[in-house]
N, C-alpha and C positions, 0 to 999 in steps of 0.2 A: 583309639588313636595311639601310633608307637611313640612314645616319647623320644626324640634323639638324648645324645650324653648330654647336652648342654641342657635341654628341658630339665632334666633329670637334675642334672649338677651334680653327676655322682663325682666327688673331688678328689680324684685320684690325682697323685704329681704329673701321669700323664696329663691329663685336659688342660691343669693348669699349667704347663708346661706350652702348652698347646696356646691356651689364651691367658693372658697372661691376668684377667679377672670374670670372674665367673657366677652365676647367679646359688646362690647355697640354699634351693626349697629343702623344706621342713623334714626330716626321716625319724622325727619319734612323734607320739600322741600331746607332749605340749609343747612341741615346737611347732603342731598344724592347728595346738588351739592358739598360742599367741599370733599365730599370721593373721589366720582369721580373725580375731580380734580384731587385730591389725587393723585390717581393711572396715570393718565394721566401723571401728572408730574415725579413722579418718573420712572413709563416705557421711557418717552423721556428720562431721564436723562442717562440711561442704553441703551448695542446695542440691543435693539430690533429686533427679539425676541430671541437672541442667551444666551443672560445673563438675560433675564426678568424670573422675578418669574410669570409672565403669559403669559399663552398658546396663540400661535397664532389666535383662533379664539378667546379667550376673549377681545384679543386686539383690533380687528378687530370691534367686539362689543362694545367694550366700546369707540373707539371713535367716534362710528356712536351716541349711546347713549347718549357720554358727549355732543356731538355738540347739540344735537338736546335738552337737558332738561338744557344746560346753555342758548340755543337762546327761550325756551318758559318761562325761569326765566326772562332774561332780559325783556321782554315783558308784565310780569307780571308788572317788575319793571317800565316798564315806563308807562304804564298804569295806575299807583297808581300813578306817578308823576302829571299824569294829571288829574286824578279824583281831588287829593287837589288842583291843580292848577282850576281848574273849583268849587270845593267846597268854596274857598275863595273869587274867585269873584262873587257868588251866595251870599255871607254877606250882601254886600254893596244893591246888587239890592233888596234884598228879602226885607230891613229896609225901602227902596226907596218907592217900591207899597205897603208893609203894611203902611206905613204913608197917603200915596195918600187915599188908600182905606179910612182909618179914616177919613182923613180931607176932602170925599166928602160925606162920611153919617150925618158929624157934619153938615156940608153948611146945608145939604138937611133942617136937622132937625132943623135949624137957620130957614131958607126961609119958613118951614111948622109955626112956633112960629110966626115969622114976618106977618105970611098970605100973603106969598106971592109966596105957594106953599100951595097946599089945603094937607093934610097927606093922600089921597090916591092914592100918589104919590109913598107911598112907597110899595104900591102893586106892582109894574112896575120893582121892587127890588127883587121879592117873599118874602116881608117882611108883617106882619101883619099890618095895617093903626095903629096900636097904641104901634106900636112895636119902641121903641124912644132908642132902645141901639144897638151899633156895632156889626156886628159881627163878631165872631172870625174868626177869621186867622194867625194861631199857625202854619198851615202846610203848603207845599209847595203846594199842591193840594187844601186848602179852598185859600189859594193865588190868585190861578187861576178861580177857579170857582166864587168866589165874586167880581175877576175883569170881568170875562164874563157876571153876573150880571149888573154889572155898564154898561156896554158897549149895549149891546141889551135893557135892562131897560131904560136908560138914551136918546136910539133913541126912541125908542117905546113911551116915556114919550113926548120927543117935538115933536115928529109927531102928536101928537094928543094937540096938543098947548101949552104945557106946556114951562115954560120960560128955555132957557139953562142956563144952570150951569155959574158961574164967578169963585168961588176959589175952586175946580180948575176947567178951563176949560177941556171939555173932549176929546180938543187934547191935553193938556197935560197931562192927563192921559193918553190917548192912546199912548202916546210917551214912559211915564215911563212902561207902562205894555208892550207893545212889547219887551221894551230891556232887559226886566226881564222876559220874556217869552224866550226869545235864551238865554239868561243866564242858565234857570232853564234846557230848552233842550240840553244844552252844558253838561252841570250835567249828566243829565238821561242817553246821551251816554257815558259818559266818565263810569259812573256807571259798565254800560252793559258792555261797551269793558273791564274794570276790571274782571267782573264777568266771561267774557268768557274765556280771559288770565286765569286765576284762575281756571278754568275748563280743560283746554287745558294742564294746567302743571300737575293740579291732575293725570292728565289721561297717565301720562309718569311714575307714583309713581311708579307701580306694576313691571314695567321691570327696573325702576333705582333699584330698592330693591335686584332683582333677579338676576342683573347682582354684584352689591357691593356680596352678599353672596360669588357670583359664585370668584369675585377676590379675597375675601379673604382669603375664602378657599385656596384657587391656591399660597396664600402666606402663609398660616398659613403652609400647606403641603411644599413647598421652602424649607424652616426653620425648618422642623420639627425635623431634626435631632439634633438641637441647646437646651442648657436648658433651661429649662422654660423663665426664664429670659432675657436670651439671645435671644431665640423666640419672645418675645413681640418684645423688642427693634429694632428687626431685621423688622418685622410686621411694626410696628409704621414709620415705611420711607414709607411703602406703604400707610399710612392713614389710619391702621386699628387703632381702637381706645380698650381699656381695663378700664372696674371700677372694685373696689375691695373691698372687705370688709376687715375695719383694725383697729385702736386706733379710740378712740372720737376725736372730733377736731369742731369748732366753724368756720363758713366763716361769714363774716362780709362783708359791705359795704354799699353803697348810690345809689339809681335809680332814674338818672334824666331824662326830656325830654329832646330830641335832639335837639330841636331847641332852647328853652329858657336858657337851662340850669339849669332851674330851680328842684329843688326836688318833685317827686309824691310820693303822700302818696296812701297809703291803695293800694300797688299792691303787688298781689300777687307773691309770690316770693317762687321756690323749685328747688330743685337740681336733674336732671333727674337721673330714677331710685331708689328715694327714695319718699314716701308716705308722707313725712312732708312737712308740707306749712307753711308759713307765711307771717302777712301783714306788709306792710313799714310804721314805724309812719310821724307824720308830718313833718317831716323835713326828708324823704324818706330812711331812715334809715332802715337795718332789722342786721337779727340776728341770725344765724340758724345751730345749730348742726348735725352733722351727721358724719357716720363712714366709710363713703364711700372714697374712693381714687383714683388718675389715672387720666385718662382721662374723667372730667367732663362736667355738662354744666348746667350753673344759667339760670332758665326758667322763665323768667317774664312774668304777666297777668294782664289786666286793661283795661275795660271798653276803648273805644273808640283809643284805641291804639293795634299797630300791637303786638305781642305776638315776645318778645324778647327773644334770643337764644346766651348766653357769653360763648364761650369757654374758660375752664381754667384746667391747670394739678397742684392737690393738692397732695403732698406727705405724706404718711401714719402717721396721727394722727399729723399733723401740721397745727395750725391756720394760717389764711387770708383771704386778705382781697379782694373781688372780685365787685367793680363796675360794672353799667350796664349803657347802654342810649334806651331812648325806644324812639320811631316815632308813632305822630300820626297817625290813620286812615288817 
């Protein structure tokens, strides 16, 4: 079915310009699980389906619907619990074998200066014999490969008589790269099972979308015999959400991180449904006009951070003031 603009609510200053309030359905993955909620909650509260403002098969659908797109959120959600949990203890190893790696091309190149390693030794490396600088390993992959380096190089070197290594020896390297090797592999899965979570819940979007229309329609029509007014308000127990175009008004507030507490600057920061953006100064600060009212939501943006989503109901042409916390990646 083609949704018109208004089904949609895509909240352009057109539409609202157009009417001058309008229905705001859900366009990220927890603003189509709190509708559904929504509805979920308020139909239990009522005798279903004899007083429900929805139809027995919407009911029927949407709790097969909510169960199934709240159990592939939570999944999301702990999926990412585990990817930071496996990102954080990748720090510690990753500093471990980059330091190792260092401090055995320094020895090497000590033992080549002392002659006590001829420098075509670091051919054994794939290093050029005159090649006297480290190298990099910035990445989780040059990580790996210039420890597989060391590892095959370094037999290949005393197999053919060269003297073994002392600082360090290369079981202790092999020790520090194994356990930094299942670290880094701990990562790469925890990665993918995000990735696939995050896939799995995309792919429930199109029917949570089609089912929220389909209820609230079913409530907008309930009510429709009510005033305007009086319809929203009646609507709004179901979860249906309304912006509006009204007076000027300023929202204000501070965007911390979740964990430290502390304030981020330069995120971006706008109010869904409206075209204005701004960034948060150093002390996480913003600052941001708009004439919009109702049933909002402060959308924050930033680099290495999840993209946060504050519910908040601002009344027509009244300033305030709207905090946010954002979660790292």
């Amino acid at each position: 079915m083609i949704r018109s603009l208004f089904s949609y609510s895509i909240l352009s200053f057109f539409n609202l310009t157009v009417m001058s309030t309008a229905r705001k359905l859900p366009n990220s993955n927890i603003s189509r699980k709190k509708a559904m909620n929504a509805l979920v909650k308020k139909n239990n509260s009522v005798v279903a389906p004899l007083t429900s403002a929805l139809t027995a098969a919407t009911i029927t659908r949407l709790n097969i619907d909510n169960t199934n797109f709240n159990a592939a959120y939570a999944a999301v959600t702990a999926a990412k619990a585990a990817r930071i949990k496996a990102r954080d203890a990748a720090v510690t190893s990753r500093v471990s074998l980059h330091d190792y790696i260092g401090v055995y091309f320094k020895t090497m190149n000590s033992n080549i200066v002392l002659d006590t390693m001829p420098n075509t030794a670091r051919s054994y490396y794939g290093l050029s014999i005159s090649n006297k600088k480290l190298p990099l390993v910035d990445t989780d992959e040059r990580l790996l490969f210039w420890s597989n380096e060391i590892l095959t190089g370094d037999a290949a070197r005393v197999l053919a008589g060269g003297v073994a290594m002392a600082n360090p020896t290369i079981a202790e390297f092999t020790a520090i790269f194994v356990a930094t090797d299942i670290v880094l592999e701990t990562l790469s899965t925890a990665k993918t099972a995000l990735s696939t979570a995050q896939t799995a819940l995309n792919g429930l979007r199109t029917e949570a979308d089609s089912l929220i229309l389909q209820g609230w329609n079913e409530v907008e029509t309930t009510f429709s015999g009510l005033e305007a007014s009086a319809k929203r308000t009646a609507a709004r127990e179901w979860g249906v959400k309304y912006i509006s175009i009204g007076l000027p008004a300023v929202v204000t507030g501070i965007i911390t991180d979740s964990v430290t507490g502390l304030p981020l600057a330069k995120v971006k920061v706008h109010i869904g449904g409206s075209n204005t953006k701004v960034l948060t100064d150093e002390f996480g600060r913003y600052s941001i006009n708009t004439n919009l009212y109702g049933d909002l939501e402060l959308i924050t943006t930033l680099k290495d951070y999840d993209e946060g989503i504050t519910d908040f109901s601002m009344a027509n042409g009244v300033d305030m003031t709207v905090d946010a916390v954002m979660e790292a990646e």
